[in-house]
MIVEXVEX-79376 format. One record per residue: residue in one letter; y, z, x of N, C-alpha, C in turn. Coordinates in steps of 0.05 Angstrom, whole numbers, padded with zeros to 5 digits, always signed. Each point is the difference from the previous one (the first is absolute). Example, Ala and Ser with C-alpha at 12.3 -4.5 7.8 and 13.67 -1.06 7.14 Angstrom:
MIVEXVEX-79376
A-00114+00156+00264+00024+00000-00018+00024+00000+00018/S+00021-00014-00007+00024+00001+00016+00022+00014-00015/
END
This chain:
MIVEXVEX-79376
X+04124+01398+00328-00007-00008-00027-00021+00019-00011/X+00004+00005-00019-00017+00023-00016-00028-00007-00011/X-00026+00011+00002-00015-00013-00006-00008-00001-00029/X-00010-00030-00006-00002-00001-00026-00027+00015-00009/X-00006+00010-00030-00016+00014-00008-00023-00022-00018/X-00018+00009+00002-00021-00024-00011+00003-00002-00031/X+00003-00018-00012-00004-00002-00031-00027+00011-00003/X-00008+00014-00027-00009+00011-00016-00016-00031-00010/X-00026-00001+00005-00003-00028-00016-00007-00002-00031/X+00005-00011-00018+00007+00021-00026-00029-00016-00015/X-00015+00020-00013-00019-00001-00025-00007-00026-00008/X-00013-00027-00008+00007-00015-00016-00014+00015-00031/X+00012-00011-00022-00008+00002-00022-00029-00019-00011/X-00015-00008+00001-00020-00009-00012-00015+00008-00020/X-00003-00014-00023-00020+00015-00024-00016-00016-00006/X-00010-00028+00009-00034-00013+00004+00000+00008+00025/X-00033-00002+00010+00001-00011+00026-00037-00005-00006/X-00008-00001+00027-00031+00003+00008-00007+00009+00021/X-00024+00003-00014-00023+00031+00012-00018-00014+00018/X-00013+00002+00019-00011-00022+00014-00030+00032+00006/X-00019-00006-00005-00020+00025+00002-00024-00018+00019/X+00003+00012+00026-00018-00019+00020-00025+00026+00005/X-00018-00005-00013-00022+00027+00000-00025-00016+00019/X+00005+00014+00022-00018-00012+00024-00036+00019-00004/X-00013+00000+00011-00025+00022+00000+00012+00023+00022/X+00019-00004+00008+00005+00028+00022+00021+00013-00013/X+00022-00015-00007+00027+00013-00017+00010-00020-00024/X+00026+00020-00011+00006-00016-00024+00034-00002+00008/X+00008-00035-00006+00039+00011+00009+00006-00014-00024/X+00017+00011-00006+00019-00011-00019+00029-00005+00002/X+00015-00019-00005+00018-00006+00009+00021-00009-00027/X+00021+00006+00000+00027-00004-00018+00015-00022+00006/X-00004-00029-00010+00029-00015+00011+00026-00008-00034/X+00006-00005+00012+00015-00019-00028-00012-00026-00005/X+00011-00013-00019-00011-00021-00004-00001-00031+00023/X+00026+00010+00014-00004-00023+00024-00009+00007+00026/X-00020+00019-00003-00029+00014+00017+00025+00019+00019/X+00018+00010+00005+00004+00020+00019+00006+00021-00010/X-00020+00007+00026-00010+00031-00001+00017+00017-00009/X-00006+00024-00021+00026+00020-00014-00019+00027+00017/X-00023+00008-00009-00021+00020+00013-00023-00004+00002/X-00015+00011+00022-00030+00001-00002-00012+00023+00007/X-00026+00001-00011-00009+00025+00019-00028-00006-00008/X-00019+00020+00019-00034+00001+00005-00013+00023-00010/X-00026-00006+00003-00019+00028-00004+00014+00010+00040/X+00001-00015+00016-00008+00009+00020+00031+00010+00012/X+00025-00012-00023+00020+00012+00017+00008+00026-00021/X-00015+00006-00010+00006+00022-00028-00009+00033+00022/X-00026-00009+00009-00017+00017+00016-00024-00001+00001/X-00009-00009-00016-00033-00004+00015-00007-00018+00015/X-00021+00010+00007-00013-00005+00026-00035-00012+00003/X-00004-00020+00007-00028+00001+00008-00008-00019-00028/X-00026+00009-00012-00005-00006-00024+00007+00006-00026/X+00014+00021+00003+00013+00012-00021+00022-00031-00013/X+00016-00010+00022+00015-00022-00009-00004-00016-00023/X-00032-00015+00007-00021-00018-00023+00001+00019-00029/X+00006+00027-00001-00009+00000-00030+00020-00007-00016/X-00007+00000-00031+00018-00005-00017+00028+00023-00010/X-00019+00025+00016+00027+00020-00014+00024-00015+00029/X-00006+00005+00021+00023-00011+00024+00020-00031-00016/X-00012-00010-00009+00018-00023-00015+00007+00006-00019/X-00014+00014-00014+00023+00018-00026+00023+00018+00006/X-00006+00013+00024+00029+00014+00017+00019-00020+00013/X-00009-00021+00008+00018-00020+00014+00014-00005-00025/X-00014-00007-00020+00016-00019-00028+00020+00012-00007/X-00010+00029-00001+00023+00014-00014+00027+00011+00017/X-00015-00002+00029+00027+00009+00018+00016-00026+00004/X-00007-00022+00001+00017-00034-00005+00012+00006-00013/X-00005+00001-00038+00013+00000-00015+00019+00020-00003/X-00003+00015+00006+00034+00021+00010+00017-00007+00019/X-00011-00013+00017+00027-00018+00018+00010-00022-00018/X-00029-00016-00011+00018-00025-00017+00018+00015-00020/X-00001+00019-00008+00016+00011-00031+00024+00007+00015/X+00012+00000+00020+00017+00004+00017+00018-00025-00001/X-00012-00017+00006+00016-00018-00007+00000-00025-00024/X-00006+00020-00017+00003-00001-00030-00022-00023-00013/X-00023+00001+00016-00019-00013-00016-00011-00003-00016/X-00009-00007-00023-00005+00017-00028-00027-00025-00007/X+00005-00027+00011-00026-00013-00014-00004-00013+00026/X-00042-00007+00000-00010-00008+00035-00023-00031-00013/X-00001-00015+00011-00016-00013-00004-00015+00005+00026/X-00032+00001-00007-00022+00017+00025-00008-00028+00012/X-00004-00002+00022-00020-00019+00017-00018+00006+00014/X-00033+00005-00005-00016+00025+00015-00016-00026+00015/X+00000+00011+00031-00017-00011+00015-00021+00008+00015/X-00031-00007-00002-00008+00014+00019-00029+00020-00017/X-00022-00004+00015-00025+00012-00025-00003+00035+00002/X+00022+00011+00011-00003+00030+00007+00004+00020-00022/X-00011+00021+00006-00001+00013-00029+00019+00019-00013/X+00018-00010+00013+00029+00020-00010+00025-00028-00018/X-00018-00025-00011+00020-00007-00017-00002+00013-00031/X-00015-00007-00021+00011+00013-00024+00014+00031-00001/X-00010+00019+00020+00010+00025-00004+00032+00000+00017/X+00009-00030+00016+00031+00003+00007+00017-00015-00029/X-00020-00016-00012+00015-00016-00023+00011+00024-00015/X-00028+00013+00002+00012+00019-00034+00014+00031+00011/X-00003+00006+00022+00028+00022+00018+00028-00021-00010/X+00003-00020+00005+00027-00013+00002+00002-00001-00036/X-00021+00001-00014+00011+00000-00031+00003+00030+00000/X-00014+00014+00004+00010+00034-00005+00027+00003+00006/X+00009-00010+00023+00017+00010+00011+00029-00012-00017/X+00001-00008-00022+00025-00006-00014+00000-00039+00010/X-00012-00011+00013+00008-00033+00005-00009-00014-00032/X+00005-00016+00000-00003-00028-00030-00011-00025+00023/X-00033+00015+00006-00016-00028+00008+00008-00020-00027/X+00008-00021+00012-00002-00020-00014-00023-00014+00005/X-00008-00018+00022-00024-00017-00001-00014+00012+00026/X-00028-00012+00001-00010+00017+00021-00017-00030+00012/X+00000-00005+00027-00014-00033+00004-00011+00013+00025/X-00032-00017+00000-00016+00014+00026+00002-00023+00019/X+00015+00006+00019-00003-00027+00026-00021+00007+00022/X-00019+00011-00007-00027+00007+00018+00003-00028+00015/X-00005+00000+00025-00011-00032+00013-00028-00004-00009/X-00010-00020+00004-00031-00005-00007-00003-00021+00021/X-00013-00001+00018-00006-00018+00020-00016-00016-00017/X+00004-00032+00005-00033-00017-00009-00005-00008+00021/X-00022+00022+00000-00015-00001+00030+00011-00005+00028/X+00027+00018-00003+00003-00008+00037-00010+00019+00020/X+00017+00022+00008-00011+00020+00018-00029+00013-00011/X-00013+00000+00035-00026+00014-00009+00011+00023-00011/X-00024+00016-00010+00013+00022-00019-00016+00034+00026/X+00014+00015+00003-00011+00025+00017-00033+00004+00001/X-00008+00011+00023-00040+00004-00006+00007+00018-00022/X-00028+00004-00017-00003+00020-00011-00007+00031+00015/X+00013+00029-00019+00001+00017+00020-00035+00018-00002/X-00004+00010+00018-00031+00003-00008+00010+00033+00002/X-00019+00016-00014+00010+00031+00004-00020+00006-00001/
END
């Protein structure tokens, strides 16, 4: 019996979806799903190429934004509703890479967590 050849798994078409922007203090990821959250693309400051502290800045999340949004335009994404999480300093400069880059932000909602008062919070760093 001859062996069978793997299907080709084919493209889906999507034109909403959402942007999920999790901007930590070490890196920034951003992530592509559709509207019933699975994953279409993602990518990082840290899987782009940087390294170290370079990750934390804002240009590294402006390179991630814009290299996402060329995979999402791939599969034909054209408008993102943003969900930014996280107090690191590469969110407004991934919001507005993903508007340069040809997307129709539609809404933009901050789901930062806010503890009321649970975990202690890290010592402070002394330098």
């Amino acid at each position: 019996m001859a062996k069978q050849g793997r299907r080709r798994k084919s493209r889906r078409s999507v034109v909403k979806a959402v942007a999920h922007i999790k901007a930590s203090f070490n890196n920034t990821m951003i992530t592509i799903t559709d509207v019933n959250g699975e994953t279409l693309c993602w990518d990082s400051a840290g899987s782009i190429g940087y390294k170290g502290s370079r990750k934390s800045t804002p240009f590294a999340a402006q390179r991630a934004a814009e290299s996402v949004a060329n995979k999402a335009k791939k599969f034909g994404v054209r408008e993102v509703d943003v969900y930014v999480k996280g107090p690191g300093s590469g969110r407004e400069s991934a919001i507005r890479a993903l508007q340069a880059s040809g997307l129709n932000v539609r809404t933009i909602w901050d789901a930062t967590p806010l503890p009321h008062n649970g975990c202690r919070p890290r010592k402070k760093r002394r330098v």
